[in-house]
ROKEMAR-606252 format. One record per residue (C-alpha): residue in three letters; y negated, x negated, z negated; chain. Coordinates in nm, 2 decimals, decimal comma. Each point is the difference from the previous one (the first is absolute). Last residue first. Layout:
# residues N
+---------+--------+--------+--------+--------+
: residuo :      v :      u :      w : cadena :
+---------+--------+--------+--------+--------+
:     ALA :      Y :      X :      Z :      A :
...
+---------+--------+--------+--------+--------+
***
This chain:
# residues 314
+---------+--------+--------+--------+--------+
: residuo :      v :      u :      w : cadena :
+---------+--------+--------+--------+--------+
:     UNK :   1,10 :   1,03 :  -0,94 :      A :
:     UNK :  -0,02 :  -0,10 :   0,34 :      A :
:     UNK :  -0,24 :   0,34 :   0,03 :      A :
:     UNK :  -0,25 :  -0,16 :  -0,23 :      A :
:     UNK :   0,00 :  -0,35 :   0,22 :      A :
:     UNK :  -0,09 :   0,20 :   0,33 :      A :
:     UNK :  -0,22 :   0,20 :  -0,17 :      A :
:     UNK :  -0,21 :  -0,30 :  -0,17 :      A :
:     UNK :   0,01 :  -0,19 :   0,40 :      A :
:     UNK :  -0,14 :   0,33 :   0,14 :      A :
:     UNK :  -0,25 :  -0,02 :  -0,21 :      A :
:     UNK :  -0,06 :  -0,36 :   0,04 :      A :
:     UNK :  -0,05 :   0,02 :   0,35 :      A :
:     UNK :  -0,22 :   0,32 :   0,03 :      A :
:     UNK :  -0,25 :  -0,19 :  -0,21 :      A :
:     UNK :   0,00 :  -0,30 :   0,17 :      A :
:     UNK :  -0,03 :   0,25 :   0,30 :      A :
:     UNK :  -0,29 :   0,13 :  -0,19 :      A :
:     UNK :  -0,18 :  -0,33 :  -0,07 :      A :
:     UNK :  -0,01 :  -0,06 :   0,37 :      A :
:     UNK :  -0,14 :   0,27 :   0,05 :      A :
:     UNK :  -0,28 :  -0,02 :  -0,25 :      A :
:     UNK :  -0,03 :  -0,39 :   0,14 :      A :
:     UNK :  -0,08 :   0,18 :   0,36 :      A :
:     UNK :   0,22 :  -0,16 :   0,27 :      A :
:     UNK :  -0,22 :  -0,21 :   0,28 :      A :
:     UNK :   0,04 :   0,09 :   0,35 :      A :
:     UNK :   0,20 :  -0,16 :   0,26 :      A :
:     UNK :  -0,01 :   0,25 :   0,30 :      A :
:     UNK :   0,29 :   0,10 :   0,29 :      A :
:     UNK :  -0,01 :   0,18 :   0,31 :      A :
:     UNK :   0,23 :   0,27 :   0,12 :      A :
:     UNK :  -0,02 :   0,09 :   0,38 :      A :
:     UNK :   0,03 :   0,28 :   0,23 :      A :
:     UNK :  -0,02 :   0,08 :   0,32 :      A :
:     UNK :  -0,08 :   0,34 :   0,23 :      A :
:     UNK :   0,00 :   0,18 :   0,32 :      A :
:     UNK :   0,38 :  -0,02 :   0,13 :      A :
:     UNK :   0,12 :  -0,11 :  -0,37 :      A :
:     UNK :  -0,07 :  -0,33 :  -0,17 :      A :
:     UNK :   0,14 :  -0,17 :  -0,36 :      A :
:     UNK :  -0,05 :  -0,34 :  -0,14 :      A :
:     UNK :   0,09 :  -0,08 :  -0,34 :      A :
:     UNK :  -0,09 :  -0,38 :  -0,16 :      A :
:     UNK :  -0,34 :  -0,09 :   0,02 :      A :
:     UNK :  -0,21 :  -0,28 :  -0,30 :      A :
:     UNK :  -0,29 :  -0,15 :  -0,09 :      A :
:     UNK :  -0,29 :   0,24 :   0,05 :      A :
:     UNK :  -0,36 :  -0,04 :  -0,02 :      A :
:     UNK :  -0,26 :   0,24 :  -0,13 :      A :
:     UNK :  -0,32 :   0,18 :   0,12 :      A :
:     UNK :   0,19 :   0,26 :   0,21 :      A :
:     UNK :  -0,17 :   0,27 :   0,26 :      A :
:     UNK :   0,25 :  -0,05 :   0,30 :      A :
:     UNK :   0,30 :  -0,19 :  -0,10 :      A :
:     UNK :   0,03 :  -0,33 :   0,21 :      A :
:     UNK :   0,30 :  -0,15 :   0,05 :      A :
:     UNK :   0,10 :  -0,36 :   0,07 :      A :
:     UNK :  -0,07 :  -0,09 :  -0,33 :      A :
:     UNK :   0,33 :   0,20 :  -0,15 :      A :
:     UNK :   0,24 :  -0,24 :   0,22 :      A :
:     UNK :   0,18 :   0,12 :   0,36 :      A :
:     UNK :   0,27 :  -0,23 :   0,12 :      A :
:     UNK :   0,15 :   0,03 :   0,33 :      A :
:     UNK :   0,33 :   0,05 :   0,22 :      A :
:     UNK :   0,27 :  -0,17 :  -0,23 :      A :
:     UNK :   0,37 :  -0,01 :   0,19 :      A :
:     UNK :   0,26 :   0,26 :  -0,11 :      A :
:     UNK :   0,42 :   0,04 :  -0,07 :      A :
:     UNK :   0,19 :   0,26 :  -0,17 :      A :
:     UNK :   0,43 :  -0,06 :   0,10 :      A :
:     UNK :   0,30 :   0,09 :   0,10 :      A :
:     UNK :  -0,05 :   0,37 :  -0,07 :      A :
:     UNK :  -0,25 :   0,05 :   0,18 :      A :
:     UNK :  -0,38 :  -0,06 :   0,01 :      A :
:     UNK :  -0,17 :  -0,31 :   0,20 :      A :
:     UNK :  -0,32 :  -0,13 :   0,12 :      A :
:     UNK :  -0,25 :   0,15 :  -0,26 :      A :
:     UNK :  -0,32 :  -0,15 :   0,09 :      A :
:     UNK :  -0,17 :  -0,12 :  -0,35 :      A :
:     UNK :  -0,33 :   0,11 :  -0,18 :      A :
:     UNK :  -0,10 :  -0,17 :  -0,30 :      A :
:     UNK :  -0,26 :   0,13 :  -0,29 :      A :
:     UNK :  -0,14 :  -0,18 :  -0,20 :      A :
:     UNK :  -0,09 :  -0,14 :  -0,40 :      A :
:     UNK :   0,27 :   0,28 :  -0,11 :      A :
:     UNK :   0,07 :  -0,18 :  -0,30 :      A :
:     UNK :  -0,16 :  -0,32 :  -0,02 :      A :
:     UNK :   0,02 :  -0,37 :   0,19 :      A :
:     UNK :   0,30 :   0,11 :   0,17 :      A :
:     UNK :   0,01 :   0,37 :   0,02 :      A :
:     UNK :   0,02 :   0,10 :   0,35 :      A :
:     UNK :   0,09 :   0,34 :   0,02 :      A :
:     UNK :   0,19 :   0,11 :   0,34 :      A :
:     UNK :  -0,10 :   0,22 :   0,26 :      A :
:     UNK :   0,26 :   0,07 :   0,23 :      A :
:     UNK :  -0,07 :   0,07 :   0,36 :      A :
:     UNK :   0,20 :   0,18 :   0,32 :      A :
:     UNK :  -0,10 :  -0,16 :   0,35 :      A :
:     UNK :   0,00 :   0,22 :   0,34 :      A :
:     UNK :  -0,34 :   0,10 :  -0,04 :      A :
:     UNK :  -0,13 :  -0,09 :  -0,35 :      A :
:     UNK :   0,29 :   0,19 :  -0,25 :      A :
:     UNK :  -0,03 :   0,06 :  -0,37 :      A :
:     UNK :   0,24 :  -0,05 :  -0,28 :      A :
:     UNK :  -0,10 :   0,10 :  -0,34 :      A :
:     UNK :  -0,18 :  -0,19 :  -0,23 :      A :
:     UNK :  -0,06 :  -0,31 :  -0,22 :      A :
:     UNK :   0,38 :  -0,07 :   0,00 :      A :
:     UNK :   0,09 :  -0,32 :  -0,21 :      A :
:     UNK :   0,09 :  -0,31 :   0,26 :      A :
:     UNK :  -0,34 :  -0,02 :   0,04 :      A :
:     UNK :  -0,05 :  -0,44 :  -0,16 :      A :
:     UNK :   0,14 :   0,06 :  -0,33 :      A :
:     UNK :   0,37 :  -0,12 :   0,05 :      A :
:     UNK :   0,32 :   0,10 :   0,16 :      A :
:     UNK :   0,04 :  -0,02 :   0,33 :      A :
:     UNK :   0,36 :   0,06 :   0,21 :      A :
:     UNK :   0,03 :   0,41 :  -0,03 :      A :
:     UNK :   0,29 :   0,13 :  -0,15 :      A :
:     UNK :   0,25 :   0,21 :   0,17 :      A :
:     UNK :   0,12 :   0,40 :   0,09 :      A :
:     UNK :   0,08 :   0,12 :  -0,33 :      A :
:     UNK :   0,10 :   0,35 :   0,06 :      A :
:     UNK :  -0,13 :   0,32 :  -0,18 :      A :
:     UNK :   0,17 :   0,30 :   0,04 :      A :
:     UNK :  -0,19 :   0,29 :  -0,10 :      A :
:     UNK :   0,24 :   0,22 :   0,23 :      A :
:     UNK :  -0,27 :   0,19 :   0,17 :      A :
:     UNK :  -0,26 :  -0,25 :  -0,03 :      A :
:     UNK :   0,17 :  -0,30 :   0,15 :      A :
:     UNK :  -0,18 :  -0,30 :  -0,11 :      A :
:     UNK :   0,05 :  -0,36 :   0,11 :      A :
:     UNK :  -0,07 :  -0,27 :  -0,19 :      A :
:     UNK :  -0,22 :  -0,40 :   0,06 :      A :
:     UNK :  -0,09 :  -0,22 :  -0,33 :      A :
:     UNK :  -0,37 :  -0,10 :   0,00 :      A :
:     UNK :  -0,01 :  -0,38 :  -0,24 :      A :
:     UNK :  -0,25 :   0,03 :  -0,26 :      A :
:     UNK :  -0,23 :  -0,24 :  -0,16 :      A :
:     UNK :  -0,38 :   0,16 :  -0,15 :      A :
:     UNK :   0,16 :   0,23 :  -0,26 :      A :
:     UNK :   0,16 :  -0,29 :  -0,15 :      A :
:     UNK :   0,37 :   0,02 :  -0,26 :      A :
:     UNK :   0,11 :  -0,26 :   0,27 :      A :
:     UNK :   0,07 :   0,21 :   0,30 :      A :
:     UNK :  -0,15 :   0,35 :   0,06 :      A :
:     UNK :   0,17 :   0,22 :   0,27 :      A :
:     UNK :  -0,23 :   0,15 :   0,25 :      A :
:     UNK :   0,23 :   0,30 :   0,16 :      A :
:     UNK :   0,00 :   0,04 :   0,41 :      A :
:     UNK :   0,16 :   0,37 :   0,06 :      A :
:     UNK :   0,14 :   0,08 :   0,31 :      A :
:     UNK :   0,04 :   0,33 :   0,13 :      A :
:     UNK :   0,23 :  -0,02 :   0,33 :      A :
:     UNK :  -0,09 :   0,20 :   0,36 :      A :
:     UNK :  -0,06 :  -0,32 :   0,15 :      A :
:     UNK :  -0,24 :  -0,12 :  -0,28 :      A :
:     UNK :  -0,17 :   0,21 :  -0,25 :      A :
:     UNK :  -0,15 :  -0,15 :  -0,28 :      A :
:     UNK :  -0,10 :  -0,03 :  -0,36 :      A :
:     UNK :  -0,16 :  -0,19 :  -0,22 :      A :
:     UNK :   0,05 :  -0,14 :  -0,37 :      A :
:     UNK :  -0,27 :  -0,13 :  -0,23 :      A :
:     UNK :   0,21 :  -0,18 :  -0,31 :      A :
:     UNK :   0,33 :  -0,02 :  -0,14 :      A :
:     UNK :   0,15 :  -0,17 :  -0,28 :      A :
:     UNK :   0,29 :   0,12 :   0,09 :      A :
:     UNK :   0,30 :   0,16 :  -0,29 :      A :
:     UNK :   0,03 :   0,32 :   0,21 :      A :
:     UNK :  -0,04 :   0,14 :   0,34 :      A :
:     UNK :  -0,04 :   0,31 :   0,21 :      A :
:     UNK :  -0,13 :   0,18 :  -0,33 :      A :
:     UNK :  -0,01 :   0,41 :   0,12 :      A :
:     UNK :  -0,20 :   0,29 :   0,10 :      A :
:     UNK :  -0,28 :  -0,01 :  -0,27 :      A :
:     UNK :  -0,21 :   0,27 :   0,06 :      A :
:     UNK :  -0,34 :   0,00 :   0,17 :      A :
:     UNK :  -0,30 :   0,26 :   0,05 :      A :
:     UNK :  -0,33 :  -0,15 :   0,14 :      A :
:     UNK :   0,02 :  -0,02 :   0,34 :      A :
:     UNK :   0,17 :   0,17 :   0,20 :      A :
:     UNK :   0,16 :   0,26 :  -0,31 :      A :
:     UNK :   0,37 :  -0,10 :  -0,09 :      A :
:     UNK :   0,00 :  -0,38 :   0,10 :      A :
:     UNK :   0,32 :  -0,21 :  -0,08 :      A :
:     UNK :  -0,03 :  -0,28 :  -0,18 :      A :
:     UNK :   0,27 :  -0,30 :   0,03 :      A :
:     UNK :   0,02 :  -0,30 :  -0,30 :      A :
:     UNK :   0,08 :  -0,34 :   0,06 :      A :
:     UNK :   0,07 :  -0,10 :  -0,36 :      A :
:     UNK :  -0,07 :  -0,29 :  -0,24 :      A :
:     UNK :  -0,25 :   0,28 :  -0,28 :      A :
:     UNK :  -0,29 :  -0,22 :   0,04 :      A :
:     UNK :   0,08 :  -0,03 :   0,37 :      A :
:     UNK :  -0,11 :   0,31 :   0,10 :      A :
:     UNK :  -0,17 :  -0,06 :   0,33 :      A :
:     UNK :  -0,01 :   0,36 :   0,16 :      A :
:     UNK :   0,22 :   0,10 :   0,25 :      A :
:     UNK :  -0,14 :   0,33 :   0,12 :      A :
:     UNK :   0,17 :   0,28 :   0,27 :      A :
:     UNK :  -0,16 :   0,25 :   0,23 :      A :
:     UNK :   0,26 :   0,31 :   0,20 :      A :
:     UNK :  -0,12 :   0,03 :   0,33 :      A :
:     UNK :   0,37 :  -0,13 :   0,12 :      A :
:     UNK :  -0,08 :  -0,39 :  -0,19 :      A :
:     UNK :  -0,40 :  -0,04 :  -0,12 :      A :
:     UNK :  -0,12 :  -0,29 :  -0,19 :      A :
:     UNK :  -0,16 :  -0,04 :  -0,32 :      A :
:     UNK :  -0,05 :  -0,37 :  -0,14 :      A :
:     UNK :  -0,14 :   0,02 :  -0,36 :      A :
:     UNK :  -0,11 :  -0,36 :  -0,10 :      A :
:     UNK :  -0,05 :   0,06 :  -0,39 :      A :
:     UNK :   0,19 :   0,16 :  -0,29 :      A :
:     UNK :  -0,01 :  -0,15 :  -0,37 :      A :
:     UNK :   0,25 :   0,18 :  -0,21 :      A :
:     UNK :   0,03 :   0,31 :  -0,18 :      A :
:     UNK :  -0,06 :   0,19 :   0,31 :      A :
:     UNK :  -0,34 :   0,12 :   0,19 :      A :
:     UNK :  -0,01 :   0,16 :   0,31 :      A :
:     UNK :  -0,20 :   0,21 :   0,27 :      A :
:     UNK :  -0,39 :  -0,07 :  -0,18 :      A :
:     UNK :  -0,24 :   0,12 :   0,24 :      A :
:     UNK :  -0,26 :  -0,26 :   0,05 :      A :
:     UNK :  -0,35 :   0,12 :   0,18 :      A :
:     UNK :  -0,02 :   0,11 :   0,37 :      A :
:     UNK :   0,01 :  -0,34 :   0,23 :      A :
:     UNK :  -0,30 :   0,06 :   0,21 :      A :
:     UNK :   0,00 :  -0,02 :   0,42 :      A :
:     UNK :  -0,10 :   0,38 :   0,01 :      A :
:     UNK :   0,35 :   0,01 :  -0,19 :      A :
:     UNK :   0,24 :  -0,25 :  -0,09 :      A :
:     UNK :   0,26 :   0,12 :  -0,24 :      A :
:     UNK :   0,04 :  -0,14 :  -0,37 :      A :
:     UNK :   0,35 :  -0,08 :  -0,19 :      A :
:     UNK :   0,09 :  -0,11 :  -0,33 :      A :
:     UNK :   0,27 :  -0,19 :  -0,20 :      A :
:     UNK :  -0,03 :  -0,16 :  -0,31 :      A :
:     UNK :   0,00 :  -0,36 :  -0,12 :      A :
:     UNK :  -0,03 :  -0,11 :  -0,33 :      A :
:     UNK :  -0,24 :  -0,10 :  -0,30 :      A :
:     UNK :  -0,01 :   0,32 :  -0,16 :      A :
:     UNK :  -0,36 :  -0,10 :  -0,04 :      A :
:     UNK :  -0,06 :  -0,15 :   0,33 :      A :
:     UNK :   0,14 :   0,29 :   0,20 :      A :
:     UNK :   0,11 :  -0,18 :   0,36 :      A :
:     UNK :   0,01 :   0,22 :   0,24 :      A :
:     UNK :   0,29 :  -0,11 :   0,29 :      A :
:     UNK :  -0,06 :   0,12 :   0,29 :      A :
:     UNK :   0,07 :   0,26 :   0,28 :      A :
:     UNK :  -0,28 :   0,09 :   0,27 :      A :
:     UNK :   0,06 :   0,35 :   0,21 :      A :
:     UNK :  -0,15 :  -0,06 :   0,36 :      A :
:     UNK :  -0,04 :   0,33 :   0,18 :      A :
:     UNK :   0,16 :   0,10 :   0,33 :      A :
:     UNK :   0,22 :   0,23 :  -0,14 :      A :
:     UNK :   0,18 :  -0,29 :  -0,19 :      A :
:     UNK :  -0,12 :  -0,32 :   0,03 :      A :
:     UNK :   0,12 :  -0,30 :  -0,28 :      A :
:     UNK :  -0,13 :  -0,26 :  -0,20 :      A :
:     UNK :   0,08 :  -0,25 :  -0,21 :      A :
:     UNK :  -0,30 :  -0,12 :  -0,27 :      A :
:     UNK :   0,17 :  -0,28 :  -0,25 :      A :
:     UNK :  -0,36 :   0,03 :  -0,20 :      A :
:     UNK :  -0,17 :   0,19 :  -0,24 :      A :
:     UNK :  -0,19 :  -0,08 :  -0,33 :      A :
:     UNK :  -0,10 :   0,27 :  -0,26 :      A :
:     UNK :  -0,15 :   0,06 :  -0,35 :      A :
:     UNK :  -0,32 :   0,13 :   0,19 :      A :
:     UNK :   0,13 :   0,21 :   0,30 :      A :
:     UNK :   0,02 :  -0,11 :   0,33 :      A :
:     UNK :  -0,20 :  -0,12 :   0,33 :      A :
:     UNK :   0,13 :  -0,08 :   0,26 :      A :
:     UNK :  -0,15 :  -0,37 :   0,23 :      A :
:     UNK :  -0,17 :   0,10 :   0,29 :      A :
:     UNK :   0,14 :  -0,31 :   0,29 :      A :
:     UNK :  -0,22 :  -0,17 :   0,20 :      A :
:     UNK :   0,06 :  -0,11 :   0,38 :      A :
:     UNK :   0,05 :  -0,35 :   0,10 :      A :
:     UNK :   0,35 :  -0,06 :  -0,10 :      A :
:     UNK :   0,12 :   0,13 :   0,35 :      A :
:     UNK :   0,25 :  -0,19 :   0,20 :      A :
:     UNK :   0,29 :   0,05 :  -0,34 :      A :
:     UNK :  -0,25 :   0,26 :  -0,18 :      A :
:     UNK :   0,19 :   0,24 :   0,26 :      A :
:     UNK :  -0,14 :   0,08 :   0,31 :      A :
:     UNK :  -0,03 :   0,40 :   0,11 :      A :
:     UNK :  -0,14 :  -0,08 :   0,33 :      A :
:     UNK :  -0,33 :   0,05 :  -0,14 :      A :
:     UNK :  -0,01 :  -0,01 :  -0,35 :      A :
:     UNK :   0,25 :   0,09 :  -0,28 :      A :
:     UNK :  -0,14 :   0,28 :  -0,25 :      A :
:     UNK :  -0,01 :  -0,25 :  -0,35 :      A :
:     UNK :   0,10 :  -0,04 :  -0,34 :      A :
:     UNK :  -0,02 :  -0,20 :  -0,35 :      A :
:     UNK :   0,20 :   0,05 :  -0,33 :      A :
:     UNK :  -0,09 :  -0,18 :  -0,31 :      A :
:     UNK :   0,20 :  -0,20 :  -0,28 :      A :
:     UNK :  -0,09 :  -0,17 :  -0,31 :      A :
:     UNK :   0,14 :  -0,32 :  -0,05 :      A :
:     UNK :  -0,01 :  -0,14 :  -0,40 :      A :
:     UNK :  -0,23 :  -0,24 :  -0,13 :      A :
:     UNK :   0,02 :  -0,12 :  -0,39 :      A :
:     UNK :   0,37 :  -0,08 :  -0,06 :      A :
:     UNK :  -0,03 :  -0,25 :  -0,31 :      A :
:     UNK :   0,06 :   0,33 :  -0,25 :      A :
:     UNK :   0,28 :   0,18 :   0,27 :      A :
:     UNK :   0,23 :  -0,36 :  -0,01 :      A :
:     UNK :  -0,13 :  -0,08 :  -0,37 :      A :
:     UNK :   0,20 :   0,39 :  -0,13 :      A :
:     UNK :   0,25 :  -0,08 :   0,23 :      A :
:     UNK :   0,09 :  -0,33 :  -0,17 :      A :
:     UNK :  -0,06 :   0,13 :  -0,38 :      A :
:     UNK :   0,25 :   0,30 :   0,12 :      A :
+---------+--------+--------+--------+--------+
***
């Protein structure tokens, strides 16, 4: 306890997290040829950060799934806005469970809409299955147990749902090798399909769904050496079967390389990227300083817990 209570104490800076978005320009270029253009950063409520933003179109409007961070319960939940008039609508919470919740990636399999969240606190892979497009969601089933995994996307290639799961190496949220399944709906069998060759901090954790430029399909990929989340990497994805998950990197694209229309302050850090037909989406990080009185709450927290803990022992 003496250890975690120094670890929080000497821990004065935490990342905050904020979302950013804009309509595509002309020929509907991607941030990729286009990093000119400013993005509008969302606004949310005080005792909130958001980030992980994933979106999908349904009835031709962009709904916008993220994690929202509640800084006094100290975890992630789950909320959704839709894009309207070219204005995300205000945070609608769609779930919260015992444990922290972030990177919610919906996707859509016979019209019917699914979420795989990152729920890694509790080591499982766990399915949602949406009652009420968009904000009603049950929990359908856990696909897999005993992982420490973290941000996983899904895909259909050739008829075949694949699912691409971020597994965490070395106790570190920033090193993960991608391990490769199939899904079959229906039967609900999953089927280990392979493991990707990287491990390491340098975008082999998901920072988004995949996304196609022409003829090529694109995984972004969190760099996080030198800092968590310190860029974003994009990678050509050359090969998905059975045998084998295989891509080349494409581009980098760092915090300072985008301009948020209206803001005073710097950023030092990107790690989800997310577009539709009209739209894209980023997260983008700040270092701020943590308040001594909270700070000497979690100290607080800490200890309690610690006296509970002991009395139930005995």
């Amino acid at each position: 306890m003496i250890k975690r209570i120094g670890y929080y104490w000497n821990r004065d800076k935490e990342a905050v997290w904020s979302i950013a978005y804009r309509r595509k320009g002309q020929g509907k270029q991607s941030v990729l040829k286009d990093k000119t253009r400013p993005f509008m950063r969302f606004a949310v409520e005080k005792d909130f950060w958001a980030a992980d933003p994933l979106a999908v179109t349904h009835d031709g409007k962009d709904y916008l799934f993220y994690e929202y961070y509640d800084t006094k319960k100290e975890k992630g939940l789950l909320a959704c806005s839709v894009m309207e008039d070219g204005q995300l609508s205000k945070p609608k919470i769609i779930l919260e469970e015992p444990f922290h919740l972030s990177f919610p990636f919906v996707f859509r399999v016979d019209n019917e809409y699914y979420m795989i969240p990152e729920t890694g606190a509790v080591k499982q892979i766990i399915l949602y299955k949406c009652m009420q497009f968009p904000y009603q969601w049950k929990k359908e089933r856990v696909l897999l147990e005993g992982v420490t995994s973290s941000d996983t996307i899904v895909f259909s290639k050739e008829g075949k749902l694949f699912l691409l799961a971020s597994i965490l190496k070395e106790g570190k949220a920033t090193t993960a090798q991608n391990q490769l399944y199939t899904y079959d709906l229906s039967s609900h069998c999953l089927e280990y399909c392979c493991t990707a060759k990287e491990t390491g901090e340098k975008g082999v954790r998901n920072g988004g769904g995949l996304f196609t430029d022409g003829e090529i399909w694109i995984r972004p990929g969190q760099n996080c050496t030198g800092g968590y989340g310190k860029s974003l990497l994009f990678f050509e994805v050359e090969q998905v079967d059975k045998e084998g998950y295989l891509e080349k990197v494409l581009a980098e694209l760092s915090a300072d390389e985008i301009t948020i229309e209206g803001a005073a302050e710097t950023f030092d850090g990107i790690h989800t990227y997310s577009s539709t037909e009209q739209y894209e989406y980023i997260d983008l990080k700040r270092i701020v300083k943590i308040p001594m009185a909270k700070r000497v709450c979690r100290m607080g927290k800490i200890f309690i817990g610690f006296i509970k803990g002991k009395l139930k022992r005995h």
